[in-house]
Structure formats: structure tokens, C-alpha cells
C-alpha positions as CSV (number, residue, x, y, z in Angstrom):
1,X,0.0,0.0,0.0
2,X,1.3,3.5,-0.8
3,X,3.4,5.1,2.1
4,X,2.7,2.2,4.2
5,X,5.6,-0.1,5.1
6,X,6.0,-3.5,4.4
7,X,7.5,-6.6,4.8
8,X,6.7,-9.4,2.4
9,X,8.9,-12.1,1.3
10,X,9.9,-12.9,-2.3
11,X,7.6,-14.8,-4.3
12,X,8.1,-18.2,-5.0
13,X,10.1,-19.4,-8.2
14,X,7.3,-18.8,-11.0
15,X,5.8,-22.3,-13.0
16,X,5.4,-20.6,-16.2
17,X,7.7,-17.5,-17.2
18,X,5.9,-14.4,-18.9
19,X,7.6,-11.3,-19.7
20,X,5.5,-8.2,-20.9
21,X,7.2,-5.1,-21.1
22,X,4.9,-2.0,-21.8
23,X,6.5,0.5,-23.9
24,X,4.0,3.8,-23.2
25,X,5.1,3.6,-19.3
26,X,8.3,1.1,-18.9
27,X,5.7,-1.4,-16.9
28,X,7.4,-5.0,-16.6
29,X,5.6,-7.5,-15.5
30,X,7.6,-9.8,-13.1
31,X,4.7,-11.6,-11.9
32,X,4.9,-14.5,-13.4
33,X,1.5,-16.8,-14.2
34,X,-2.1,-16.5,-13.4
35,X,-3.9,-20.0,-13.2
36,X,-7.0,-20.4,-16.5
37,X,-10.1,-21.3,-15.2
38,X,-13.6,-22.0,-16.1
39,X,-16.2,-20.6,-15.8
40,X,-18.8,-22.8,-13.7
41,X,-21.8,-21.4,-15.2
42,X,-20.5,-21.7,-19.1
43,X,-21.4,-17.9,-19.3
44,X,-18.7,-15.5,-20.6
45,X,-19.8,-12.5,-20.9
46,X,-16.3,-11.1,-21.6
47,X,-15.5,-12.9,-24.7
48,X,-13.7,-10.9,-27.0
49,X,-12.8,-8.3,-24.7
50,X,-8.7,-7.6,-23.8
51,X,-8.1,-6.5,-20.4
52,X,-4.6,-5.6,-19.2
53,X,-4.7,-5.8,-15.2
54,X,-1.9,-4.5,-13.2
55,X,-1.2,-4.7,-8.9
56,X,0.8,-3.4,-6.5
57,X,4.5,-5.7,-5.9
58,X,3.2,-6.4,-1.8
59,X,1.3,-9.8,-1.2
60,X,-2.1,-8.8,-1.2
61,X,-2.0,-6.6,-3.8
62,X,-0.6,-9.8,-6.1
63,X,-3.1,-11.6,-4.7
64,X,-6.1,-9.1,-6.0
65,X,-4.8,-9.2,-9.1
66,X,-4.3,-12.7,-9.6
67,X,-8.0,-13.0,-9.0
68,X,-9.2,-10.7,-11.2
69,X,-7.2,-12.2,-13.8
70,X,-8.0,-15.9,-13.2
71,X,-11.7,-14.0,-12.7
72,X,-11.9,-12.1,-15.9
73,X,-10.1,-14.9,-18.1
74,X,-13.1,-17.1,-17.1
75,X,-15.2,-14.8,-18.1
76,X,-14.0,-14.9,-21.4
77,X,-11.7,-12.3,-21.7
78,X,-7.8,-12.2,-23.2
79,X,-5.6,-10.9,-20.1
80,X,-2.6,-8.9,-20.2
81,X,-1.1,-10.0,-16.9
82,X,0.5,-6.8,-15.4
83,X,0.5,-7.6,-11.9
84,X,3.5,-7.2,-9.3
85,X,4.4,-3.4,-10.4
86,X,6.9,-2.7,-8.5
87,X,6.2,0.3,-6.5
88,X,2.7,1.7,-5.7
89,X,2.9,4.6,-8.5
90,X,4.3,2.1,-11.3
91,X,0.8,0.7,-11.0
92,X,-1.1,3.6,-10.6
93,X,0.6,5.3,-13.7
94,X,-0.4,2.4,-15.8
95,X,-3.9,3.1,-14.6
96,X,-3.7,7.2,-15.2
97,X,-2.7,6.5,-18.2
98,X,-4.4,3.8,-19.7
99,X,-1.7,1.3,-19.9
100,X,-3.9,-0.7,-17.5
101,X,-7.9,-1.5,-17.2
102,X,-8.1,-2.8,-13.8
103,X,-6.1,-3.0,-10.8
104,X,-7.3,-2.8,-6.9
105,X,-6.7,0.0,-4.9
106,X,-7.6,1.3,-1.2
107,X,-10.0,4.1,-0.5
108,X,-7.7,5.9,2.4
109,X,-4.9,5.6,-0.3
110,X,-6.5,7.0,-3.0
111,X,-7.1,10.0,-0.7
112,X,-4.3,10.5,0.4
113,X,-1.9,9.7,-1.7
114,X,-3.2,9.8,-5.3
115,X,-5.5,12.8,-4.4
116,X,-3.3,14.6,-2.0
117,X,-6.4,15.3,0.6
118,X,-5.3,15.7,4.1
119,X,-8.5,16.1,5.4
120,X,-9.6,12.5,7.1
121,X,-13.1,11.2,6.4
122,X,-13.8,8.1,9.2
123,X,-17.0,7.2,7.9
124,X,-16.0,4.4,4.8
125,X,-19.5,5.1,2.6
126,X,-18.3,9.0,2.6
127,X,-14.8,8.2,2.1
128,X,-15.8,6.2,-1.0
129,X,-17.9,8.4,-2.7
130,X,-15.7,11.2,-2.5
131,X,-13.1,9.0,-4.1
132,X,-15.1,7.6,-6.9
133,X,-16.7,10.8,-7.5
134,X,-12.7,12.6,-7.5
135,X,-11.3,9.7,-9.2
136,X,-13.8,10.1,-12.2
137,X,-12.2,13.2,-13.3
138,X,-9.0,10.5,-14.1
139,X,-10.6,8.7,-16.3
140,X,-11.1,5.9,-13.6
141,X,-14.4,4.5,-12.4
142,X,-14.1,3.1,-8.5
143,X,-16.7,0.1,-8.1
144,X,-18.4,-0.7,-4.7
145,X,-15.8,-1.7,-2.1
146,X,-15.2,-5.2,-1.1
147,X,-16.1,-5.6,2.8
148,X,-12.2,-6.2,4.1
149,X,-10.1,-2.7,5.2
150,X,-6.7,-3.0,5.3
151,X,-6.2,0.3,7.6
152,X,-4.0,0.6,10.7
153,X,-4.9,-1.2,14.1
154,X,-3.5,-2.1,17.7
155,X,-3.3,-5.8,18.2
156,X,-3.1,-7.5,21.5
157,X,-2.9,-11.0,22.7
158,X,-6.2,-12.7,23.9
159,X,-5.2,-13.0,27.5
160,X,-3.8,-9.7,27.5
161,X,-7.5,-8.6,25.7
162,X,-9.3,-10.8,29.0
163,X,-7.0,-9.5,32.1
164,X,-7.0,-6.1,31.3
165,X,-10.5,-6.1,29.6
166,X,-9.3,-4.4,26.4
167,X,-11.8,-4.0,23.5
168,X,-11.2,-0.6,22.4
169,X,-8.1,1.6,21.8
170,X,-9.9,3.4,24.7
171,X,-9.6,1.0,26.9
172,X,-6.0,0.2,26.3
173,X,-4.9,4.3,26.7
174,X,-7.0,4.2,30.0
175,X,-4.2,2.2,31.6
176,X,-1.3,3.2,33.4
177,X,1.6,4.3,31.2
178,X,3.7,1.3,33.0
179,X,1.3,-1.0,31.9
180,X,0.5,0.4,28.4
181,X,3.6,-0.6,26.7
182,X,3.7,0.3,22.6
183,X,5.5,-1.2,19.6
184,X,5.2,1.1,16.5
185,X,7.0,0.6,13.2
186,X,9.2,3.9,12.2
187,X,7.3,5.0,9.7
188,X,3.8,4.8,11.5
189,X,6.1,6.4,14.8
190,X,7.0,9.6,11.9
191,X,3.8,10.3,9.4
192,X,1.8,13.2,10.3
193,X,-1.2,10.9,10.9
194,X,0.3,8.3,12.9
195,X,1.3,7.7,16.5
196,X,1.3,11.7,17.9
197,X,-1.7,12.3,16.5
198,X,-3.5,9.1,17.3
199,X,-2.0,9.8,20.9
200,X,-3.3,13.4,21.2
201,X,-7.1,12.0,19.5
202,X,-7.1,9.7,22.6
203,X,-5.6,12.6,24.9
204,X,-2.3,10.9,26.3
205,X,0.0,13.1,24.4
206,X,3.5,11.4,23.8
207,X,5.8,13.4,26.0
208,X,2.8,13.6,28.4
209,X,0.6,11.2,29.5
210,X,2.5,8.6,27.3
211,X,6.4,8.6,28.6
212,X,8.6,8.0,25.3
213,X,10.7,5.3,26.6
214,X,7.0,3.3,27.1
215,X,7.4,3.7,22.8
216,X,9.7,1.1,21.3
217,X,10.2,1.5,17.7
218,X,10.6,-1.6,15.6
219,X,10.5,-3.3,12.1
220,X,6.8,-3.7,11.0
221,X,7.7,-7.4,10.6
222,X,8.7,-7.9,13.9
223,X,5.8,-6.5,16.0
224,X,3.5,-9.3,15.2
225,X,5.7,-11.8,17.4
226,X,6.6,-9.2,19.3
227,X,3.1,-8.9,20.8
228,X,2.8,-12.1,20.5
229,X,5.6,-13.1,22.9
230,X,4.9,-10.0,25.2
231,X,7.9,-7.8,23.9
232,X,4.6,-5.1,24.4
233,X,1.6,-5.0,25.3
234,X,0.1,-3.6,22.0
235,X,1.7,-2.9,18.4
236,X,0.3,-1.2,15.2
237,X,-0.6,-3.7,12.9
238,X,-2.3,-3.8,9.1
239,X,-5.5,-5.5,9.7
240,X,-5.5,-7.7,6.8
241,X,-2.5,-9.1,7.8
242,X,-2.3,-13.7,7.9
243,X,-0.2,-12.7,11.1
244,X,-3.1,-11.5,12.9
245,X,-4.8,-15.3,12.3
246,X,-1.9,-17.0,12.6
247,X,-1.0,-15.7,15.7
248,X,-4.2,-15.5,17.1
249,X,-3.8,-11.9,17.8
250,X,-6.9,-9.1,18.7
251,X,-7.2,-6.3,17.2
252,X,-8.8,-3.0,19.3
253,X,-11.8,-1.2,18.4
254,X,-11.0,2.5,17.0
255,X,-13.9,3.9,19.0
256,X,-12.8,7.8,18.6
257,X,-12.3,6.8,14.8
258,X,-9.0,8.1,14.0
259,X,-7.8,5.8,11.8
260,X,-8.8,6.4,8.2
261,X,-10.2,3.8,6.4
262,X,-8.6,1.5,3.1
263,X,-11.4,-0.5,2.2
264,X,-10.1,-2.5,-1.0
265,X,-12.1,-1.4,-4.3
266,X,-11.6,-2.5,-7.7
267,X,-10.8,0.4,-10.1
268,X,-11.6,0.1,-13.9
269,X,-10.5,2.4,-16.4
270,X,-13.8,4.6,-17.8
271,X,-13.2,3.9,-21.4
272,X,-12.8,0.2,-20.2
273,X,-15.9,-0.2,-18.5
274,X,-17.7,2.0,-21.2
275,X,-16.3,-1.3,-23.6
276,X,-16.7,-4.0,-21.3
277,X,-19.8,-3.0,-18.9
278,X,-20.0,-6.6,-17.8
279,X,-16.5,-6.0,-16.2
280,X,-18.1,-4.4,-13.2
281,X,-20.5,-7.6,-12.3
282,X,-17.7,-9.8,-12.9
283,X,-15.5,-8.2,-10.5
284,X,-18.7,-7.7,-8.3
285,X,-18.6,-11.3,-7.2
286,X,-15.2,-11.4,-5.7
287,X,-15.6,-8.5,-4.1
288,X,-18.6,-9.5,-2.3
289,X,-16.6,-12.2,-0.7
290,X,-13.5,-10.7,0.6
291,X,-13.8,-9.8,4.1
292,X,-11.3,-9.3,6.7
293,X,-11.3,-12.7,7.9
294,X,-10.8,-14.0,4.1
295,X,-7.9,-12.0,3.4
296,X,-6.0,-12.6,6.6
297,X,-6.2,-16.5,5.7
298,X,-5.1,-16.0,1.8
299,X,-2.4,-13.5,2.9
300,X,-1.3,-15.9,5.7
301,X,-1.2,-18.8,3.0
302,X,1.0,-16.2,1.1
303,X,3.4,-14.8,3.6
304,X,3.5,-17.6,6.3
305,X,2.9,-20.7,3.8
306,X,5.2,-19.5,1.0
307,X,2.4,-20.6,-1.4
308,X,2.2,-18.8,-4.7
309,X,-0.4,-16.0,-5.2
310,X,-1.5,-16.8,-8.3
311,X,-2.1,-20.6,-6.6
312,X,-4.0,-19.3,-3.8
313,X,-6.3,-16.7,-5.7
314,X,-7.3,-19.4,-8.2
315,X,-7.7,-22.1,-5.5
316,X,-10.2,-19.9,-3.9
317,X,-12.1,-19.0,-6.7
318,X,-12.7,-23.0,-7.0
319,X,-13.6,-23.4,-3.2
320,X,-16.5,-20.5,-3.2
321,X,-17.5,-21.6,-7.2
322,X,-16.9,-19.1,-8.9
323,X,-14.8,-21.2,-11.3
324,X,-13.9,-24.6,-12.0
């Protein structure tokens, strides 16, 4: 995700080998395959149509865009398999300018980083609209979000969660500053919208009511087992994360809402969509399914498995039948 840190481990060795180099914006495509499938209807209401999909280089973004290819190939169309841009605006440029049809982006990323809008929208429905109705004017429809969002959150441990009844961030600032200890990655500890102003939103300043040295600043990677193994008691996390699952981690309610949200939404080129209407209903049915829960277990099969996205989108596809 745009200005978000990351750790992610290097895709396995690719089955099949494609390289794709776009000439308009120097877009390679290091991604290797995306798995055919078919359709379990016999419908494909995409036949004829040529689709070029691109995706962010992190796990889940791979992951999205290996199932909108497998996706959209069933539906009949010829792909153009772009995924694994490296680097947030390497995808995005092929999207600005037209390179690319579809990709998957996040609402609180759009915002802030494509748009450049610093004011912070809590509410998801009125994030989105103002997205889709900004994003519009580049040439790029936003369809209805999908019902995970990948946004910050503080993660505990369950006992931790049951001895010191901790449900909401609330909760967890309402204990004493010796008790409350914090692990924050650098860049979340830096950004103008992370840990001071979270800290002042929940009124225990950092300097103030939250003593620095109760702060330890660590690789994003790490603070998973860090809360895990009581390093802390709570670290930022991304809440799509496989981590959280695997770990069996807890994430705290952001009752003041400060974080902003990044609900995942598919994006679609206009002059795309004005071709290929039926993109948006095929698209429409993953969407639908990808909750929280559901991308924390496909990234974990990513990131903790070492399976291969393209693997895991397509066997997911098969297990809710949406191909065969």
C-alpha cells in the first residue's frame, strides 16, 4: 500500500515465465502466471474483450490481481497480466494512463496519496464516494468496495484482551503508562497521521501522558511476534494481515475513529468499463466475498505458507464456485 511499510517475502520461483514489457510507461511485468479457469456457469460474458490488469509488488495486492485475472479470463476475456508493479505509482501510472484497465486500490490511499487530501473522512461510505466521485475526473471508475479494510490497528494477545478487559483503543490508553507498553513501526512512529496524532485523539500526548521510553520503535515485521511473545503489550498492525490469524492476535476497536479507512475497491479504467460493462459484475462477485477474515487467511497462505499468489487466488475461486 502507498506510504505504508511493508515486509513481504519474495515470491516463489514462477511455473510458467511471462515477460511483458509496456513500452507507453516502462511497466514489466515480473509476476509470473495467473492459473485459467472456467467458468462454472459456461457464461462468458467477456469474450472478446482484452483486459490488461496490473497490482501493486506487496502480497495482497498480487493476490487481488491474480484473482481478477483468473476472474476475468473465465469470463471470457484475453488478459494482459501486469500484476506485481513494482512500486505503488508504477501501478497507478499504468492506470492514469491507460496502460492498464483494472487493478485494486484502497480508499484511504487514494485519498491520500493519489488525491493529496489531508482532510480524514472516518466514515467508509463518505470516504468512497468522494473517491469515486474525484477519481472520475482521471478517467477511472471506483466500483463498490469489497467488505475487508486493510487500515492501521493495535493488536493484543487474547489474555492480554481478558486481564485487562481491552476492547477498544480506549480502553488500552486508559491504563497506566507502565502497563500500556507500545511497539510502533518507524514510519507509523513519523507520518503526520500516525502515533502523535493518534496519541493526542485519545488525549495521552506522547511526552505527556505517554512517557517516550514506554514507545519502542521496531521493524513492522517484527511486531507481530513481538506482541505475541509479550515484547509489548500492543503494536500497530495492518489489519488484513495472515499474522493476525496465525498468531491468534486481537485487534482493538478504534472507538474515537481516528484511523482512516482502506477499504479495498476495484478500479476500472472509464473507457474500459464503457467497452466492457460486464466487467463491473464480474468483478462484483469477488468483491462481495472478501472480508477481513478471508484475506488474513489467503495472505497468511501467502506470507507464512510460501504458497504462490496466483495458486492461492485461483484455488479460492474454485472453493466458493466461482470457477472450476
Amino acid at each position: 500500500m502507498s506510504g505504508r511499510a511493508r515486509v513481504r517475502r519474495a515470491l516463489l520461483p514462477v511455473l510458467t515465465a511471462l515477460s511483458l514489457v509496456l513500452a507507453g510507461c516502462g511497466l514489466e511485468s515480473s509476476s509470473g502466471h495467473f492459473v485459467h479457469a472456467e467458468p462454472v456457469d459456461g457464461q462468458r460474458p467477456l469474450a472478446g474483450a482484452k483486459i490488461s490488469v496490473t497490482s501493486k509488488s506487496f502480497s495482497e495486492g498480487i493476490l487481488l490481481g491474480k484473482i481478477s485475472t483468473t476472474i476475468l479470463q473465465a469470463a471470457g476475456a484475453e488478459i494482459t497480466d501486469l500484476t506485481n508493479a513494482p512500486g505503488s505509482m508504477s501501478s497507478r501510472g499504468a492506470m492514469t494512463s491507460g496502460a492498464a484497465d483494472v487493478s485494486w486500490e484502497y480508499t484511504g490511499t487514494i485519498w491520500v496519496s493519489y488525491l493529496k487530501q489531508t482532510e480524514t473522512i472516518s466514515d467508509s461510505a463518505a470516504l468512497w464516494t468522494r473517491v469515486r466521485d474525484a477519481e472520475r475526473a482521471n478517467g477511472i471508475e471506483v466500483l463498490s468496495p469489497a467488505p475487508f479494510n486493510n487500515t492501521y490497528a493495535f493488536a493484543v494477545t487474547p489474555a492480554q484482551k481478558a486481564q485487562l478487559n481491552l476492547n477498544t483503543l480506549s480502553d488500552l490508553f486508559r491504563l497506566p503508562p507502565a502497563q500500556r507498553s507500545l511497539c510502533v513501526d518507524p514510519e507509523f512512529q513519523s507520518r503526520p497521521d500516525g502515533l502523535g496524532r493518534l496519541l493526542e485523539k485519545y488525549e495521552v500526548p506522547l511526552g505527556g501522558a505517554t512517557p517516550a521510553n514506554t514507545v519502542t520503535t521496531m521493524d513492522a515485521g517484527v511486531i507481530y511476534s513481538a506482541i505475541s511473545g509479550d515484547t509489548c503489550l500492543a503494536g500497530d498492525v495492518y489489519a488484513t494481515d495472515g499474522r493476525i490469524r496465525k498468531l491468534g492476535l486481537q485487534l482493538l476497536e478504534d472507538d474515537r475513529k481516528f484511523f482512516l479507512p482502506y477499504d479495498g475497491v476495484p478500479e476500472v479504467r472509464s473507457d474500459a468499463l464503457a467497452k466492457y460493462p460486464a466487467i463491473k459484475d464480474v468483478l462484483g462477485k469477488v468483491s462481495a466475498l472478501l472480508t477481513n477474515e478471508t484475506m488474513q487467511e489467503l495472505n497468511g497462505k501467502i506470507d507464512i505458507d510460501g504458497k504462490d499468489p496466483a495458486d492461492v487466488a485461483a484455488t479460492w475461486l474454485r472453493e466458493v464456485g466461482l470457477v472450476r
